[in-house]
Every structure is written in structure tokens, then in C-alpha cells.
DODOVEX-409873 format. One record per residue: residue number from 1; x, y, z of N, C-alpha, C in turn. Coordinates in nm, 3 decimals. Example, Ala and Ser with C-alpha at 12.3 -4.5 7.8 and 13.67 -1.06 7.14 Angstrom:
2
k: 1, n.u: 1.319, n.v: -0.569, n.w: 0.780, ca.u: 1.230, ca.v: -0.450, ca.w: 0.780, c.u: 1.320, c.v: -0.330, c.w: 0.780
k: 2, n.u: 1.285, n.v: -0.225, n.w: 0.708, ca.u: 1.367, ca.v: -0.106, ca.w: 0.714, c.u: 1.290, c.v: 0.003, c.w: 0.787
end
This chain:
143
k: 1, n.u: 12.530, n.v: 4.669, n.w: 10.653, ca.u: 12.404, ca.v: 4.739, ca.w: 10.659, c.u: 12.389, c.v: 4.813, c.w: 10.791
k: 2, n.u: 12.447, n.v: 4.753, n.w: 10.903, ca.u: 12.412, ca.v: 4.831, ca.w: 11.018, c.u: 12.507, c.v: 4.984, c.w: 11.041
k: 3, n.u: 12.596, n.v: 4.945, n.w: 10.930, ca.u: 12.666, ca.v: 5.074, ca.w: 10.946, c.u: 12.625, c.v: 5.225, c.w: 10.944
k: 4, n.u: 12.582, n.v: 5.192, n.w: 10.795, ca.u: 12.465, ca.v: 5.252, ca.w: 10.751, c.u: 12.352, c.v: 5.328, c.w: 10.841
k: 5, n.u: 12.308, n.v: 5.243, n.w: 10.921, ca.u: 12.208, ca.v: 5.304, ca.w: 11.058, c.u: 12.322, c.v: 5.325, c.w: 11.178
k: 6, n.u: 12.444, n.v: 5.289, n.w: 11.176, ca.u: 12.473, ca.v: 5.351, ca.w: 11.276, c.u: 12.543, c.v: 5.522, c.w: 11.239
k: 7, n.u: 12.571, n.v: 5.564, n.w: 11.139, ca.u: 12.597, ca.v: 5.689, ca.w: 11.116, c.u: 12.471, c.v: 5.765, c.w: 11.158
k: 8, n.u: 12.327, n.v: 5.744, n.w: 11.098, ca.u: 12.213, ca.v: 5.817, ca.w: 11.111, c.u: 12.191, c.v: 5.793, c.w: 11.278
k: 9, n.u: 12.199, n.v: 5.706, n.w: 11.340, ca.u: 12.210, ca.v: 5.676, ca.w: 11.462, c.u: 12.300, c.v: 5.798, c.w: 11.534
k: 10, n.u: 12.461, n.v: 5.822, n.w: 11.502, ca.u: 12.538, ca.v: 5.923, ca.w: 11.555, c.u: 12.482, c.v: 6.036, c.w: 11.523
k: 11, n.u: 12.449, n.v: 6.073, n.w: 11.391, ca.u: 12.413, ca.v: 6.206, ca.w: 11.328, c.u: 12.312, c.v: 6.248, c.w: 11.426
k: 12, n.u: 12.173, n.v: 6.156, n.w: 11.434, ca.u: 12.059, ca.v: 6.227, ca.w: 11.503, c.u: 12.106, c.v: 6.252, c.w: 11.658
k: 13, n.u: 12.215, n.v: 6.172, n.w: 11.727, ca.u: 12.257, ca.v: 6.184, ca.w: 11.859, c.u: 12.333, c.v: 6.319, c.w: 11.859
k: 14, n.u: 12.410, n.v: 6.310, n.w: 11.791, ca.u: 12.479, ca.v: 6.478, ca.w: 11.787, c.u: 12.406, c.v: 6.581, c.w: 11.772
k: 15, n.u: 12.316, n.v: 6.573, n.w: 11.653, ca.u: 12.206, ca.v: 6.708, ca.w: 11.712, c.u: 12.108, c.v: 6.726, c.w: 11.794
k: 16, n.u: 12.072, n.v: 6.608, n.w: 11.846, ca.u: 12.013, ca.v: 6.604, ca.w: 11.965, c.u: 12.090, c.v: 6.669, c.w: 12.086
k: 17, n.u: 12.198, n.v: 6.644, n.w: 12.131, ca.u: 12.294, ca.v: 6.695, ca.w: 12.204, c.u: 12.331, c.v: 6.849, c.w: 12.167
k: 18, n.u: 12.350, n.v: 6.899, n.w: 12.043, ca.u: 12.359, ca.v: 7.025, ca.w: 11.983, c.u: 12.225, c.v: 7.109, c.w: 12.072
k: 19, n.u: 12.128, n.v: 7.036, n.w: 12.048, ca.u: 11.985, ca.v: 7.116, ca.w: 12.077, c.u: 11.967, c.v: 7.087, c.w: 12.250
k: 20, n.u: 11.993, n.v: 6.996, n.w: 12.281, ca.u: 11.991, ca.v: 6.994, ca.w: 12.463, c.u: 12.137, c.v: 7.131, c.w: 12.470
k: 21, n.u: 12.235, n.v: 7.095, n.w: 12.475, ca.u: 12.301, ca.v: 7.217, ca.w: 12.537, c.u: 12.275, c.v: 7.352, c.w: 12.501
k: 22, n.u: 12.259, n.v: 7.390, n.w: 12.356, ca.u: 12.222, ca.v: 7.530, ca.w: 12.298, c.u: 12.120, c.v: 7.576, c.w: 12.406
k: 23, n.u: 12.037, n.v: 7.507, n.w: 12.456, ca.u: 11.918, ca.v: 7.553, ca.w: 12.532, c.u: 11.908, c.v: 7.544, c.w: 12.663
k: 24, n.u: 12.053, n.v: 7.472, n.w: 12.731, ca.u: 12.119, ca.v: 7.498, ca.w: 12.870, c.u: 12.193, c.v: 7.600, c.w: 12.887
k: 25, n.u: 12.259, n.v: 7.577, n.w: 12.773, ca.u: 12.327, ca.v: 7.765, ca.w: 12.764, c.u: 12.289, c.v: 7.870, c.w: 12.796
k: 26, n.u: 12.149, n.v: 7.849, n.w: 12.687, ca.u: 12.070, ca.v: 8.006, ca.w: 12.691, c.u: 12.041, c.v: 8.033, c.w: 12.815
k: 27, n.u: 11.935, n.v: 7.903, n.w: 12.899, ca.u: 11.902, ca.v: 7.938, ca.w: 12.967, c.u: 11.977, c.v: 7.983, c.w: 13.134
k: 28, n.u: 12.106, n.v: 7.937, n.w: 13.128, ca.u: 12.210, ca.v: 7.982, ca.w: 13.207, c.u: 12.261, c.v: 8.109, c.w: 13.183
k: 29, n.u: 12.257, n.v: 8.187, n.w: 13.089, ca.u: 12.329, ca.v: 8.273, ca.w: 13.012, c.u: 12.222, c.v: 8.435, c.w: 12.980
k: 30, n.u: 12.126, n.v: 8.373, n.w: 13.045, ca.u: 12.002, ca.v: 8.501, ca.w: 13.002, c.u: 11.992, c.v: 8.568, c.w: 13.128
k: 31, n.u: 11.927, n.v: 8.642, n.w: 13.088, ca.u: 11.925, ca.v: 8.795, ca.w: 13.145, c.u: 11.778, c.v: 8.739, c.w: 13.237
k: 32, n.u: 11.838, n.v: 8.719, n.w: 13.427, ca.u: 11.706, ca.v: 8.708, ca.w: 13.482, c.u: 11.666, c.v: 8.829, c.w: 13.605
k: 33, n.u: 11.696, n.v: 8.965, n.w: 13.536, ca.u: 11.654, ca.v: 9.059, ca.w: 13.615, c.u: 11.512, c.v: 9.106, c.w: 13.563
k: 34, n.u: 11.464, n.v: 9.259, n.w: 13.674, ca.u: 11.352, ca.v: 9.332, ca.w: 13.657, c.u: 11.365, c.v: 9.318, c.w: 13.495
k: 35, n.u: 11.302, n.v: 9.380, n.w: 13.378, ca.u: 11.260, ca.v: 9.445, ca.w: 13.266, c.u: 11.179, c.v: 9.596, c.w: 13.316
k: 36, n.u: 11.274, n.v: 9.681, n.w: 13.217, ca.u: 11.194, ca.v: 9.814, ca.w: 13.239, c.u: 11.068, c.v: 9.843, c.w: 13.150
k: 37, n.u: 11.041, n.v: 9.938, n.w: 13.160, ca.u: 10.883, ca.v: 9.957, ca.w: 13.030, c.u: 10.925, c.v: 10.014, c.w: 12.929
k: 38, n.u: 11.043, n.v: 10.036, n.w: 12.917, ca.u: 11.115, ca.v: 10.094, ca.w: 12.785, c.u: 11.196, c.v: 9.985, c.w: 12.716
k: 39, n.u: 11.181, n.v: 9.861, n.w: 12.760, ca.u: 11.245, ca.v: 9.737, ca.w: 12.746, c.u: 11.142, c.v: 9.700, c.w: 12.644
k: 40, n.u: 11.027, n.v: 9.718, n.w: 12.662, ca.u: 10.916, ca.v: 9.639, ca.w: 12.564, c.u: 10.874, c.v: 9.696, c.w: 12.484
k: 41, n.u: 10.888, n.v: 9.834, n.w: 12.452, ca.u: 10.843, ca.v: 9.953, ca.w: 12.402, c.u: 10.932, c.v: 9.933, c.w: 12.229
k: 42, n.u: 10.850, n.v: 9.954, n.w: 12.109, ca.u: 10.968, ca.v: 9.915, ca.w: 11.973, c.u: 11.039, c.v: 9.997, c.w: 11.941
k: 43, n.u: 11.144, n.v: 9.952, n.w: 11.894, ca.u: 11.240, ca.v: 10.101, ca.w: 11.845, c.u: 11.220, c.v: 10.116, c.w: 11.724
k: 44, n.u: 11.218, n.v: 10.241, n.w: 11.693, ca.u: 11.221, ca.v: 10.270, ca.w: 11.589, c.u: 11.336, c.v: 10.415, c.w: 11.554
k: 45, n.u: 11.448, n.v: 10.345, n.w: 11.542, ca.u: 11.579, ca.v: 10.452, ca.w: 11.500, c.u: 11.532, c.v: 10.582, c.w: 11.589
k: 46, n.u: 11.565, n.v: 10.505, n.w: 11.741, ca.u: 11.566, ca.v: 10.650, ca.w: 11.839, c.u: 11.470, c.v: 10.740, c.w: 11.849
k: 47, n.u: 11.370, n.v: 10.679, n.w: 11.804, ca.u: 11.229, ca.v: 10.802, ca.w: 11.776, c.u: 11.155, c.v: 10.757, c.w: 11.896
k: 48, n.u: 11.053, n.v: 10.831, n.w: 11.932, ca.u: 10.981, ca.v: 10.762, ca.w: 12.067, c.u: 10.887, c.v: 10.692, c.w: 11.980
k: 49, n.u: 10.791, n.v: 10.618, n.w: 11.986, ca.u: 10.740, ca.v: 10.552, ca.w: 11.924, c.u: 10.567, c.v: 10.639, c.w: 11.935
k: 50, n.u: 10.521, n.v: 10.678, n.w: 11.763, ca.u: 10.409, ca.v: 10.726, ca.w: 11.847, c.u: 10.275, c.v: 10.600, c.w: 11.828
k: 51, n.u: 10.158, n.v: 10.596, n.w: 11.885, ca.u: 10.061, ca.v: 10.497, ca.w: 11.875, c.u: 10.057, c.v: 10.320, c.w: 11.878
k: 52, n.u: 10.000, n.v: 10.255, n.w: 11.807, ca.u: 9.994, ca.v: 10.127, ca.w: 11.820, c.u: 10.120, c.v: 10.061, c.w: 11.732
k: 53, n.u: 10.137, n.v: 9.977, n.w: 11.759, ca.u: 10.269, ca.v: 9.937, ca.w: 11.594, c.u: 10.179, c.v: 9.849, c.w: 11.575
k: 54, n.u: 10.051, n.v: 9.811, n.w: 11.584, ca.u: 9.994, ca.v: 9.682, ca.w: 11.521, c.u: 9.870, c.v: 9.807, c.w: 11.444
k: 55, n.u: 9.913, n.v: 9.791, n.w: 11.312, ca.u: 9.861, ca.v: 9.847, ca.w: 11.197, c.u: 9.862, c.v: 9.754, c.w: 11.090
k: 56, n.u: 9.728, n.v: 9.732, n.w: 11.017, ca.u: 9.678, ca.v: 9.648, ca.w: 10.892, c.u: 9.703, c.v: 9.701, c.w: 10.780
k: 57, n.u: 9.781, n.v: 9.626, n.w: 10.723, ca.u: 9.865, ca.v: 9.656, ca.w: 10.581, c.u: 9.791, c.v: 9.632, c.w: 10.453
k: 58, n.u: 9.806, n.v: 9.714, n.w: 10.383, ca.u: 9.695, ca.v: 9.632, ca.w: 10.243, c.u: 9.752, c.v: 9.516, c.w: 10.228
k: 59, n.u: 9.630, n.v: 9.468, n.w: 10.168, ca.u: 9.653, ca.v: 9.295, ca.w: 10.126, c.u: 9.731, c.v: 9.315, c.w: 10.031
k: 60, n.u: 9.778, n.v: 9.365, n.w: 9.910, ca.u: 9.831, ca.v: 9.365, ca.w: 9.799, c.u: 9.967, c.v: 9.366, c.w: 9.853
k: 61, n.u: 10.062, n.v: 9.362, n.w: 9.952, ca.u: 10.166, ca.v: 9.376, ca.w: 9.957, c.u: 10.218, c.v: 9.203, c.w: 9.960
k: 62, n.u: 10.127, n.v: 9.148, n.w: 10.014, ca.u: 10.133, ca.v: 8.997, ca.w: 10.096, c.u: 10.122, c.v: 8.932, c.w: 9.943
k: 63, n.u: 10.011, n.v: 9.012, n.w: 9.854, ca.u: 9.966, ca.v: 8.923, ca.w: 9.707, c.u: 10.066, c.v: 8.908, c.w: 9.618
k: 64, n.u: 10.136, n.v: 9.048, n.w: 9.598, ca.u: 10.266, ca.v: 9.048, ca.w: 9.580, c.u: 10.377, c.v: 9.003, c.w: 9.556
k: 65, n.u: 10.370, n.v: 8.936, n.w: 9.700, ca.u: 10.475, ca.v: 8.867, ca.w: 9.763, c.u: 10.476, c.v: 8.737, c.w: 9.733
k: 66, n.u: 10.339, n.v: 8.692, n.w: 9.716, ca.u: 10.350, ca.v: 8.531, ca.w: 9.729, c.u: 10.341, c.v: 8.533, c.w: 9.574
k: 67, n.u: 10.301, n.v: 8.597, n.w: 9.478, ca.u: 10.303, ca.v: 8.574, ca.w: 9.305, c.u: 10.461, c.v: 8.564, c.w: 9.305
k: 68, n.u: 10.547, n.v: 8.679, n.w: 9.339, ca.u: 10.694, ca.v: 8.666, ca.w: 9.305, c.u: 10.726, c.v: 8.522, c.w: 9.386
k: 69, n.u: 10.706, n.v: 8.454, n.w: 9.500, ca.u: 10.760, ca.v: 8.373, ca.w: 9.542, c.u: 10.735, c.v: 8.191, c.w: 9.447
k: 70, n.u: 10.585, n.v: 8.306, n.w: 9.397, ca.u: 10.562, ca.v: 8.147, ca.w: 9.303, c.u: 10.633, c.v: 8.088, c.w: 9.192
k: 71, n.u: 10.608, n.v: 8.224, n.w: 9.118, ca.u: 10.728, ca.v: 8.229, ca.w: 8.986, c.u: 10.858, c.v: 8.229, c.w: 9.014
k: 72, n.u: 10.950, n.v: 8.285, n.w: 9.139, ca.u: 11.052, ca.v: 8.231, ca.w: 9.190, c.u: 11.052, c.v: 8.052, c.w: 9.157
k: 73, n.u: 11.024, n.v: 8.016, n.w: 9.266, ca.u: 11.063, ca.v: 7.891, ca.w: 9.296, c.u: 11.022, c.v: 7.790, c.w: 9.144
k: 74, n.u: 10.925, n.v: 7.838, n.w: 9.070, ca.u: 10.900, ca.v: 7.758, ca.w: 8.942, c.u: 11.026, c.v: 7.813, c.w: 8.866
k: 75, n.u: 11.058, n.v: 7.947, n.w: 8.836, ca.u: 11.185, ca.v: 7.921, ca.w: 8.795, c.u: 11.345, c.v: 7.867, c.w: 8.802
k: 76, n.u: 11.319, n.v: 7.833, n.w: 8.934, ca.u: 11.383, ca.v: 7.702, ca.w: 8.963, c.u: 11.428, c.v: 7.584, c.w: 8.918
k: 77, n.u: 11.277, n.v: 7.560, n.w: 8.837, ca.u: 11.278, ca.v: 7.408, ca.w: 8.821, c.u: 11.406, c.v: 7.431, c.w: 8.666
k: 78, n.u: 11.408, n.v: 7.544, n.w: 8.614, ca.u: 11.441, ca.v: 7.559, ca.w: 8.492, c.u: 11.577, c.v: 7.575, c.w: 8.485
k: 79, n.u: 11.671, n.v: 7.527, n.w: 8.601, ca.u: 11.800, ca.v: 7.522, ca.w: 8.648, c.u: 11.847, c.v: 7.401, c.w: 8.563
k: 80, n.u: 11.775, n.v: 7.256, n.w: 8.672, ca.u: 11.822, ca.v: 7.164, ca.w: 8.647, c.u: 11.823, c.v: 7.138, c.w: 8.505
k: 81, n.u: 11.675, n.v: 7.156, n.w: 8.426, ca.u: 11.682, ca.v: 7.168, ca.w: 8.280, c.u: 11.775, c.v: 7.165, c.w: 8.201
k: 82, n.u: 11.790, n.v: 7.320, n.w: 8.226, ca.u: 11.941, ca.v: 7.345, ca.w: 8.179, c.u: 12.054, c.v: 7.297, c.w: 8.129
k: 83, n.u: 12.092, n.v: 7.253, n.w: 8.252, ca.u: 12.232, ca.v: 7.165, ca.w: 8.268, c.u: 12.220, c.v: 7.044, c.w: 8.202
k: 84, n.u: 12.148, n.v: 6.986, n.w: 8.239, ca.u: 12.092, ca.v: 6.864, ca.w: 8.094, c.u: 12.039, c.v: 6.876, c.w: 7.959
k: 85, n.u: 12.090, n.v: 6.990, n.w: 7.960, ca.u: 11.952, ca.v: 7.029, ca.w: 7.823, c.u: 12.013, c.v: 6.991, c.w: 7.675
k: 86, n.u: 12.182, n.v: 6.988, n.w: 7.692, ca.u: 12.219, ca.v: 6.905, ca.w: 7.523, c.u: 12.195, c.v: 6.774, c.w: 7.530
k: 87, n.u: 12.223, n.v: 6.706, n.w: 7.638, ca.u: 12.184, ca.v: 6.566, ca.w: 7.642, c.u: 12.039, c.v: 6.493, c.w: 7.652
k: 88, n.u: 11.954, n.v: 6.594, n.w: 7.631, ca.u: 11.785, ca.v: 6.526, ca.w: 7.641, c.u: 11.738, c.v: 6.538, c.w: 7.464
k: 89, n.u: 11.831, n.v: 6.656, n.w: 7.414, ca.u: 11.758, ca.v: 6.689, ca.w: 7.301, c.u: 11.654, c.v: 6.784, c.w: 7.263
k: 90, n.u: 11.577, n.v: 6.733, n.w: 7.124, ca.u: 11.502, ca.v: 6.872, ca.w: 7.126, c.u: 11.348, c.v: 6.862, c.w: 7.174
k: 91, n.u: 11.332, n.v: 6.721, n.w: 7.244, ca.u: 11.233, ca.v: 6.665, ca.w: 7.342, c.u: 11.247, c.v: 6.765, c.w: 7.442
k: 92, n.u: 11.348, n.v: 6.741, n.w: 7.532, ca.u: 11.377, ca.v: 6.853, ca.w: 7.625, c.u: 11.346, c.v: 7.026, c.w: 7.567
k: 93, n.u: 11.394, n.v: 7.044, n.w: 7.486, ca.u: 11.348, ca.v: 7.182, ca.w: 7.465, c.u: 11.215, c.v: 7.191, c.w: 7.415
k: 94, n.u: 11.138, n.v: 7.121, n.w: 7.386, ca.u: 10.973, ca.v: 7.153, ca.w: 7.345, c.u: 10.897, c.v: 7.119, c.w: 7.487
k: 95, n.u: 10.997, n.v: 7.055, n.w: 7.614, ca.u: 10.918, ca.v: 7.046, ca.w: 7.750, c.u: 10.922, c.v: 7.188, c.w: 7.795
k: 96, n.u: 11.011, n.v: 7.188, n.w: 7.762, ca.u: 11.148, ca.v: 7.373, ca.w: 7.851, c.u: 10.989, c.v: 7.468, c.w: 7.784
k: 97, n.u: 10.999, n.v: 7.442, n.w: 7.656, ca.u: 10.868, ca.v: 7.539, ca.w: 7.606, c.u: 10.757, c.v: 7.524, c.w: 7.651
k: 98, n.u: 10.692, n.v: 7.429, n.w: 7.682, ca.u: 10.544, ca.v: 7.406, ca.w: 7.782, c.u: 10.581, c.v: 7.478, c.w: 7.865
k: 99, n.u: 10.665, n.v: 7.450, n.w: 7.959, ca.u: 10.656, ca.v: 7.490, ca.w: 8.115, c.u: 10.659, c.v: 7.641, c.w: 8.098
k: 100, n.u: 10.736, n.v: 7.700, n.w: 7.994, ca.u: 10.761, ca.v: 7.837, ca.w: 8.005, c.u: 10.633, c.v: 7.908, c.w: 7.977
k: 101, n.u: 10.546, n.v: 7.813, n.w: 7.895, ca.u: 10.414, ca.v: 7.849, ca.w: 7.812, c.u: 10.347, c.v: 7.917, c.w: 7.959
k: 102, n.u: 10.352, n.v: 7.761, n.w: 8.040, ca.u: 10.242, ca.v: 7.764, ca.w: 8.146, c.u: 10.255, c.v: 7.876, c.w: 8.256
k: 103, n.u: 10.429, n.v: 7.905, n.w: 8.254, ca.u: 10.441, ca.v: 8.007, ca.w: 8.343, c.u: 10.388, c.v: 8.163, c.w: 8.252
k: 104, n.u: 10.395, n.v: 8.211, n.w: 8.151, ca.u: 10.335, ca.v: 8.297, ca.w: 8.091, c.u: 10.230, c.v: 8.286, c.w: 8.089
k: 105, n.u: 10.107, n.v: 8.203, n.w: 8.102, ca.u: 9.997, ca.v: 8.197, ca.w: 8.120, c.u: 9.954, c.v: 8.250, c.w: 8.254
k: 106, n.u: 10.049, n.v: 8.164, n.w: 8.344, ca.u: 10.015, ca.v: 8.258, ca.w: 8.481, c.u: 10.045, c.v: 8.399, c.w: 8.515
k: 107, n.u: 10.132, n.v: 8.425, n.w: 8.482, ca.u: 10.165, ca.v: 8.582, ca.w: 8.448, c.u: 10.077, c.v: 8.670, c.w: 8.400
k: 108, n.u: 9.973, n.v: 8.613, n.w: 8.299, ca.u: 9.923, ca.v: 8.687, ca.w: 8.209, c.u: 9.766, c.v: 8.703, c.w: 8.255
k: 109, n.u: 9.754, n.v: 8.617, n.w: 8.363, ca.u: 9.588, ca.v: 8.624, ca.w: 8.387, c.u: 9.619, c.v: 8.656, c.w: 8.560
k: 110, n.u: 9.726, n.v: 8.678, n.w: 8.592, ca.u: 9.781, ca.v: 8.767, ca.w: 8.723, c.u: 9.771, c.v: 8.909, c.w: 8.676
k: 111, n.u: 9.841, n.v: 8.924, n.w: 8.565, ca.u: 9.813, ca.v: 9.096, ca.w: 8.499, c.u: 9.682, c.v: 9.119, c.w: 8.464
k: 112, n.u: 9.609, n.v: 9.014, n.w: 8.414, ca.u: 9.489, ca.v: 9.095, ca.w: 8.346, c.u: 9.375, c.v: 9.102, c.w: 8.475
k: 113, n.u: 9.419, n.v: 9.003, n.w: 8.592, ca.u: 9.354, ca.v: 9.028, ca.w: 8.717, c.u: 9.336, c.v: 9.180, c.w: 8.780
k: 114, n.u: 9.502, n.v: 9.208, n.w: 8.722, ca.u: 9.504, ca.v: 9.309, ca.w: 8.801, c.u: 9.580, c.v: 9.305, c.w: 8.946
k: 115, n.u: 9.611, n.v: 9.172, n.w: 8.985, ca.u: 9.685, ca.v: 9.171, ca.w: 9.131, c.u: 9.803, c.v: 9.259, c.w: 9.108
k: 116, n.u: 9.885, n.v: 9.234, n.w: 8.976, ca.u: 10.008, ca.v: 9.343, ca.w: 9.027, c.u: 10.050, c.v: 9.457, c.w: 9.012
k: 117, n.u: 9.899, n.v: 9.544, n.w: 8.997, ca.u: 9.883, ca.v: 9.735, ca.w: 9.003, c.u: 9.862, c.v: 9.739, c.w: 9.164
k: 118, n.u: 9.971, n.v: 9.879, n.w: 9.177, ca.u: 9.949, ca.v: 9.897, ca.w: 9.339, c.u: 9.813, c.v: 9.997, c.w: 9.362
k: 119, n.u: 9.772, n.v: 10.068, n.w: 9.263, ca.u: 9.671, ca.v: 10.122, ca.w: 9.250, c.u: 9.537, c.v: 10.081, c.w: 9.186
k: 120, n.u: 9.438, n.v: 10.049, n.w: 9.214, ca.u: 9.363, ca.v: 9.982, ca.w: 9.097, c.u: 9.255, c.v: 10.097, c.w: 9.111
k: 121, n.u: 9.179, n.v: 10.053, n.w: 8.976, ca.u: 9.059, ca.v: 10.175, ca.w: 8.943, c.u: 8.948, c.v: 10.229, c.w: 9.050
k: 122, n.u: 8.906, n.v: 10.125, n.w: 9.114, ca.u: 8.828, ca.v: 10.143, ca.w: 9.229, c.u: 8.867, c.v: 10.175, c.w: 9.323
k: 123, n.u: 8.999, n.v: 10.189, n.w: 9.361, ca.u: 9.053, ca.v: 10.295, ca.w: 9.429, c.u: 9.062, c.v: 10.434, c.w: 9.417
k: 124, n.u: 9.026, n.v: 10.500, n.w: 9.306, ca.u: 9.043, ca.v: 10.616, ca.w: 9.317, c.u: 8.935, c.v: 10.683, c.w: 9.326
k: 125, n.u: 8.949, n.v: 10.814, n.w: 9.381, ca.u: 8.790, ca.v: 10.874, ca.w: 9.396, c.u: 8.807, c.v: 10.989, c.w: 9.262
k: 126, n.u: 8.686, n.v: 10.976, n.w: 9.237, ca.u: 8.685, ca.v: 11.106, ca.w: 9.146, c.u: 8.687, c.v: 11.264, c.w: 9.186
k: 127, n.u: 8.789, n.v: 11.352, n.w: 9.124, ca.u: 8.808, ca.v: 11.481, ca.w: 9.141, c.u: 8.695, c.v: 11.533, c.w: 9.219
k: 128, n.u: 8.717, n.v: 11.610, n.w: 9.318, ca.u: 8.601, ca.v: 11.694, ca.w: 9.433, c.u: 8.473, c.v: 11.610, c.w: 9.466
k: 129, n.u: 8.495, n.v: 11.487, n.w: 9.483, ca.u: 8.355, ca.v: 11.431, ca.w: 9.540, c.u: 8.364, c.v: 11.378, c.w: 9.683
k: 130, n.u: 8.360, n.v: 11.376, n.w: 9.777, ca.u: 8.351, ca.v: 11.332, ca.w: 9.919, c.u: 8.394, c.v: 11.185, c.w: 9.924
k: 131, n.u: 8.454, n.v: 11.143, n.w: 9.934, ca.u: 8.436, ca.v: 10.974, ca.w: 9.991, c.u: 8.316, c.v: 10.863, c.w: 9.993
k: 132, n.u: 8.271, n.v: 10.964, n.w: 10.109, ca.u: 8.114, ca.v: 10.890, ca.w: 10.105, c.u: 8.028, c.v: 10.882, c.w: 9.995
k: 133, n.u: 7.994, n.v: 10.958, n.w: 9.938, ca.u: 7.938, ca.v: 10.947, ca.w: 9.796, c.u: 7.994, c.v: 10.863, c.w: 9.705
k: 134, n.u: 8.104, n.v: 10.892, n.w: 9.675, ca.u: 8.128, ca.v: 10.792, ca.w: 9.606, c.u: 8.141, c.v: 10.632, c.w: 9.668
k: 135, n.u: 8.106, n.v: 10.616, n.w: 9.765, ca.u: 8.114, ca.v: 10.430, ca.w: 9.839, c.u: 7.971, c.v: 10.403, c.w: 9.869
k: 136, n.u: 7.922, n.v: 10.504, n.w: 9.858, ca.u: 7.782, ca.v: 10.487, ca.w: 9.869, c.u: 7.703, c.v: 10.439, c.w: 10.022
k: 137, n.u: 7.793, n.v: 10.531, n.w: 10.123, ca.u: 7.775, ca.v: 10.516, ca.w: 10.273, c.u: 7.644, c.v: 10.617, c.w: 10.253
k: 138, n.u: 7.670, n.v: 10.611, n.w: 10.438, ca.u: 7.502, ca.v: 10.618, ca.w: 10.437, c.u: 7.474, c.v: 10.842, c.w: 10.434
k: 139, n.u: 7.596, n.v: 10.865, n.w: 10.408, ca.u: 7.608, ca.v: 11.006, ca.w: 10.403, c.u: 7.494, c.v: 11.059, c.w: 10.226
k: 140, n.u: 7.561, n.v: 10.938, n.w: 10.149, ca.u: 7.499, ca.v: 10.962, ca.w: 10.019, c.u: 7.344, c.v: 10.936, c.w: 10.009
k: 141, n.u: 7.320, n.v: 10.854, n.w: 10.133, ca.u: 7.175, ca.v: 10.801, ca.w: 10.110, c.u: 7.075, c.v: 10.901, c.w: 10.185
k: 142, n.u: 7.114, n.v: 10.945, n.w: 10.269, ca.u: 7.007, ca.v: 11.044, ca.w: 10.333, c.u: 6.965, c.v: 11.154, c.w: 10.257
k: 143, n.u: 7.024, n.v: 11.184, n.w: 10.152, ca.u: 6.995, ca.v: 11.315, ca.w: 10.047, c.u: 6.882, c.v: 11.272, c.w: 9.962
end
């Protein structure tokens, strides 16, 4: 039994040691001069950079992102399935069918939400009307 803890014993000592030197290294090994102001400045493929680079992205890119990451990783689960799937029977395949149910369900009230149009209706303004009018700022209200 103690063997047992003494491997996990070596294992955690070796990367402990991995992570003390990696970080004697660096810090022996780095760059400890001036920095110029073109040092901090972002690149962008040799272009000078114009304005702030901290710009707010629509949310829909992030919403996006995390629906595909959901249905990713749930389709996952439908790996292991798989591989077992003559040996469970046709138990196993009427589970395989729930889960798939439940993931089409989510799919389907994600679409009818609307999260995965990059354009949605209330985004658009109608032909020749100002902005303001149509958002109902205070340009529309003084008339």
C-alpha cells in the first residue's frame, strides 16, 4: 500500500521541481532592460495602430460561442455510447434517443430565441428614417 503513495509522492515531487526551475529559468533568462513605447504599443501586421484596441464587441459573438461549446461537449457524451452501444442493446438506443431528443430541444428553443441570427429584427432601421426616431431618443420627442 505504501507504494502506491509513494509513486504519487514522486509524481507530485517532480512537478513540483518542474515548476520551481521553469520559473528560475525564466526569471534568469528574461529580458531586464529599458522597454521602449513601441514595446507596448499592439501590432497589428505592421500597421501603426490607429485608436484604442479596447473596443466592446456585440454580445452575440460570446452567445455564440458558448451555445456551440455546449452542444460540443454534450456531444461528447455520445462517444462513449457508441462504443458500447451493441452490448447495452436496444435499452441503450432508446437512452441514445432521449438524450438526442433533449439536445434538439435545446437547439430548437435557441433558434426560436433567436440567439443564433447575427442580425435580428430590431436591429434594423427602416428605409430613410433617422436612427433617433426610430429608438425613440429624445430627437423624436421634441417634435
Amino acid at each position: 500500500m505504501l507504494t502506491g503513495f509513494a509513486s504519487v509522492l514522486l509524481f507530485m515531487t517532480v512537478a513540483v521541481l518542474f515548476l520551481v526551475v521553469s520559473l528560475i529559468l525564466a526569471r534568469l533568462l528574461r529580458y531586464t532592460g529599458k522597454y521602449s513605447k513601441g514595446k507596448f504599443t499592439s501590432y497589428e501586421c505592421g500597421e501603426e495602430p490607429q485608436g484604442s484596441a479596447w473596443i466592446q464587441f456585440n454580445i452575440r459573438f460570446y452567445v455564440v460561442a458558448l451555445i456551440f461549446i455546449i452542444f460540443d461537449v454534450e456531444i461528447i457524451f455520445l462517444l462513449p455510447w457508441a462504443v458500447v452501444f451493441k452490448e447495452l442493446g436496444a435499452f441503450a438506443f432508446f437512452e441514445g434517443l432521449v438524450f438526442i431528443a433533449i439536445l434538439v430541444v435545446g437547439l430548437a428553443y435557441v433558434w426560436a430565441k433567436g440567439d443564433l441570427a447575427w442580425i435580428k429584427a430590431e436591429d434594423i432601421q427602416p428605409a430613410g428614417r433617422p436612427a433617433a426616431v426610430v429608438s425613440g431618443g429624445a430627437a423624436s420627442r421634441s417634435r
